[in-house]
C-alpha positions as CSV (number, residue, x, y, z in Angstrom):
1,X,-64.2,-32.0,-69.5
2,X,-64.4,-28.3,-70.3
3,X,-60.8,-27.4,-68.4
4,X,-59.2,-30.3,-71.3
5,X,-61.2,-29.1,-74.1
6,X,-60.0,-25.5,-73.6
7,X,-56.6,-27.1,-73.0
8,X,-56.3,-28.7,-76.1
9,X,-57.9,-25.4,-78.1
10,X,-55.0,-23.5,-76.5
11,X,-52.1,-25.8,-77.1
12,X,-53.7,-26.0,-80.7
13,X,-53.7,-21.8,-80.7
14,X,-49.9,-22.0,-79.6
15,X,-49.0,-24.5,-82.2
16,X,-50.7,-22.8,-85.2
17,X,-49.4,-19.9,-84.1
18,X,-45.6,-21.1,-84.0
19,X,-46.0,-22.8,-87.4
20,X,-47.7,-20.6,-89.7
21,X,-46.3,-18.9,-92.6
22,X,-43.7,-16.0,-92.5
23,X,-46.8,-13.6,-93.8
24,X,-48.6,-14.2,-90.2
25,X,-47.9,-12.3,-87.1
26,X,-47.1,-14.5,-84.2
27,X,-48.0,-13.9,-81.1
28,X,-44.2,-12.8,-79.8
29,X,-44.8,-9.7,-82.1
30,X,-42.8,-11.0,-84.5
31,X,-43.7,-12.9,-87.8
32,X,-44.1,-16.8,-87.4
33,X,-41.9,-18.9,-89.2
34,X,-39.1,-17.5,-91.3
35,X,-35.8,-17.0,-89.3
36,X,-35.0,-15.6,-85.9
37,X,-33.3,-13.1,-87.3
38,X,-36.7,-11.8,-89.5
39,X,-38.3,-12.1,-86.0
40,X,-35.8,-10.0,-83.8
41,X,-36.0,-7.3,-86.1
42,X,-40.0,-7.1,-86.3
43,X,-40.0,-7.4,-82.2
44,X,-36.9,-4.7,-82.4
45,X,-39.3,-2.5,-84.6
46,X,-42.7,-3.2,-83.1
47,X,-40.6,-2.7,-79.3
48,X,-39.2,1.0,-80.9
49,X,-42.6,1.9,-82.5
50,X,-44.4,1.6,-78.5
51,X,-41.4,3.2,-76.9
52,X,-41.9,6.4,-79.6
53,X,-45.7,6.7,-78.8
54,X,-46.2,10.1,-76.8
55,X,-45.6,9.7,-73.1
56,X,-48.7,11.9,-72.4
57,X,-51.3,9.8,-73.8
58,X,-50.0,6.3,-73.9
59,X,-47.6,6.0,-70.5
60,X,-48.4,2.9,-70.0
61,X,-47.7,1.1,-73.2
62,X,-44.2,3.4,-73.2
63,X,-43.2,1.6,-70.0
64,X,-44.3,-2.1,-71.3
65,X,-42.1,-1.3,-74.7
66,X,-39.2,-3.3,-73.6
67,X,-41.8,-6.3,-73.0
68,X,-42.6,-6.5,-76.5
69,X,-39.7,-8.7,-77.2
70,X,-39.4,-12.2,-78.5
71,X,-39.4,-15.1,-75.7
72,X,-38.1,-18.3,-76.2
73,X,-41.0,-20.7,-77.5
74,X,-40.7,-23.1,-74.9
75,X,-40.9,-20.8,-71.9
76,X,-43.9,-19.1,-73.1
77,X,-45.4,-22.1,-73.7
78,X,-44.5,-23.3,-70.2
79,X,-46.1,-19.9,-69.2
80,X,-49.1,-20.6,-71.1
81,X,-49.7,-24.1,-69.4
82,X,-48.8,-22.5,-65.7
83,X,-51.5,-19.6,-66.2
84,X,-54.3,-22.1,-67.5
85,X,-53.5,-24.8,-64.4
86,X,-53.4,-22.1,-62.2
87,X,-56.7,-21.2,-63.1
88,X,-58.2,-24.0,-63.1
89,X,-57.0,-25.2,-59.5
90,X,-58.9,-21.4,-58.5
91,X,-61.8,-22.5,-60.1
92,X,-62.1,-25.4,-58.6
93,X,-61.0,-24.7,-55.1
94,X,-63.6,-21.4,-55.7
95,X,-66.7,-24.3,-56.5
96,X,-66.6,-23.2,-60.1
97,X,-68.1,-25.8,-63.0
């Protein structure tokens, strides 16, 4: 009962996410809502700001820069769904409530 209850909070997240106003930042890095275009250039921007950070101190994030890109909604949200099933089966295989 708790695995669907989580399930439907995080398709709920994912939703709200995708569909609120232009003034909210969505979890691709760009704005949600408005046009692609809007959202390319935020996850162009964001990607540029992470891959200007100084090498010395922030390595890490300076290698992920190129991640910060927008995916395509439905892939993540495949991604999403794989992540929290595969969880769940380790839970369960692993005696977890």
């Amino acid at each position: 009962m708790q695995g669907y209850l989580l399930l439907l909070s995080a398709i709920n997240g994912f939703t709200a996410d995708e569909t609120a106003s232009g003034e909210q930042a969505g979890a691709g890095g760009g704005p949600a809502g408005g046009d692609g275009q809007s959202q390319q250039e935020m996850a162009a921007m964001f990607a540029g700001y992470m891959g200007a950070l100084p090498a010395e101190h922030f390595p890490n994030l300076r290698e992920l820069a190129g991640e910060f890109s927008l995916a395509d909604d439905g892939e993540r949200f495949e991604l999403l769904l794989d992540i929290f099933v595969d969880g769940l089966g380790r839970r369960a295989r692993s005696g977890g409530r």
